[in-house]
N, C-alpha and C positions, 0 to 999 in steps of 0.2 A: 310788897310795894314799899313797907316801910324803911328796907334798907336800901332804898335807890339812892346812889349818891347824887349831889346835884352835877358835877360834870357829868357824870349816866344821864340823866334829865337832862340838860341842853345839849348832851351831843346828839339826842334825838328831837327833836325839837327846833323849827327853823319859822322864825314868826316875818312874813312880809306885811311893813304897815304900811296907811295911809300915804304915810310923807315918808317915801323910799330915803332908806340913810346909807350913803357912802362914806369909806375915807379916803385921808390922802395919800396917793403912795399907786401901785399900777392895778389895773383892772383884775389882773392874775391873782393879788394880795387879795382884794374886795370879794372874789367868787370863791374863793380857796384860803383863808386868813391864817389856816395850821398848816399849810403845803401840804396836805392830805395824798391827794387826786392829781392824777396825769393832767400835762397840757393837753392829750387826743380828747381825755373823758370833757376838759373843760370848756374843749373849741364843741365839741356836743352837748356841752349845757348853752351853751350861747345859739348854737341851730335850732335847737329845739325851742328857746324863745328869740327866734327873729331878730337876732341881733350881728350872728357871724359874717354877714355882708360887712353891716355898720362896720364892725370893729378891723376887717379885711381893707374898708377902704380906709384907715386910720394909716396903715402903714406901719405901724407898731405890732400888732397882734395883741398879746396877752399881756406887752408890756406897757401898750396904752395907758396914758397918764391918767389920772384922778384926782381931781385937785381938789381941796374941802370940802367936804360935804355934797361933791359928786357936780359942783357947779358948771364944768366944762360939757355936761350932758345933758339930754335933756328931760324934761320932767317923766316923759314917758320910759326913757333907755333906762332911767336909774332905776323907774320899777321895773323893768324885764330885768336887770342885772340883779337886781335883790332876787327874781323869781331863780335865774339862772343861781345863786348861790345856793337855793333851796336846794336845788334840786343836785347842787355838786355835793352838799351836805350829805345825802341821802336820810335823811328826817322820816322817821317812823310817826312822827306827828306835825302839821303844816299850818300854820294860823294864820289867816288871810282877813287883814283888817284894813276894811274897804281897800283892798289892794288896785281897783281899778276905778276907782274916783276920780283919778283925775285924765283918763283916757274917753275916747270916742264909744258909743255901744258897740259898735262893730269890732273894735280891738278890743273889748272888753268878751266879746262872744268869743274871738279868737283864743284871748286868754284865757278863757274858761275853759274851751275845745283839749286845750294845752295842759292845762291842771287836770281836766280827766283823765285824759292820756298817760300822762308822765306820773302821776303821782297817786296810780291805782292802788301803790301797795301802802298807803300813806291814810292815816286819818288826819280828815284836815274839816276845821273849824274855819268856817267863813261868816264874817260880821260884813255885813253888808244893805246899802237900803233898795240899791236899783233890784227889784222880784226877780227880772230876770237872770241874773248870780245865780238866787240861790235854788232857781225853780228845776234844776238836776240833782238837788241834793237829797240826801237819802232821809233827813228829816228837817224841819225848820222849827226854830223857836221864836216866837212872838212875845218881843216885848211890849208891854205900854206901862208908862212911869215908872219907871226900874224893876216890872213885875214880871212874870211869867205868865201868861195869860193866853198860849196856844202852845203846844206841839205832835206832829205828829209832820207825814209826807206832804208835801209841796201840795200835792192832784187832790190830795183828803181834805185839806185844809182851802184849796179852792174850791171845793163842791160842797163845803158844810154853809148852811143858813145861818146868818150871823156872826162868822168867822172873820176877824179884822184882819187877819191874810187875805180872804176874799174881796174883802172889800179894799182892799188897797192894792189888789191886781186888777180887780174891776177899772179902779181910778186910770191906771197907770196904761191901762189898754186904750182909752179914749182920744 
């Protein structure tokens, strides 16, 4: 591991945050930034997250405009377009930091349905507060004031006496 170069490291490696970042310049540039990847492969990262209508009724296709910081879209397209670059990357590793914050639970259920699917062969690290995120995942870590203080699976961690996973699925079921 110690001779990974760092281009080796971030050509695997594809991190969706909180506050989705765009540039400027066309949609094709944003999912694809090295010209990697086919247009077919890239109008199938856009179906895969719900967006190939959208960008169909644009009129443009791949060459749809993006204007700074992705402002012509909106809060939610810019994360599915960040998700879609993920996944045109093909990232052996996925960092999802609170990537569905600022969507409804129900597209966020979607989006999740969509990361299991698409990105099985993928380890992906999810920072997230909504439980139900991370309550598919293969283990959870529990912090409290920057400690480590639980880990183990979702179902473990909901069934132990005094577990503060517990107790904050308990809260969030009410």
């Amino acid at each position: 591991m110690a001779d990974l170069s760092l281009y080796d490291l971030r050509s695997k490696l594809s991190i969706v945050p909180q506050i989705p970042t765009l540039f400027e310049g066309t949609l094709k540039f944003n999912l694809d930034p090295h010209g990697i990847q086919t247009d077919v492969f890239l109008w199938t990262c856009l179906q895969k997250c719900q967006l190939k209508e959208v960008v169909k009724g644009l009129g443009q296709g791949l060459d749809a405009r993006v204007e700074i910081g992705g402002l012509n879209w909106s809060v939610g397209q810019r994360q599915l377009i960040c998700l879609a670059r993920a996944l045109a990357a093909k990232a052996k590793v996925l960092v999802l930091d609170e990537c569905s914050a600022s969507v409804d639970v129900e597209t966020d259920e979607r989006l999740q349905g969509m990361i299991r699917r698409e990105f099985v062969e993928c380890t992906v690290l999810t920072i997230a507060h909504r439980l139900e995120t991370v309550n598919h995942c293969d283990r959870v870590l529990v912090l409290d004031d920057g400690k480590v203080v639980e880990f183990d699976a979702p179902n473990v961690l909901r069934s132990r006496e005094g577990s503060i996973f517990k107790m904050l699925w308990e809260q969030q079921q009410q």
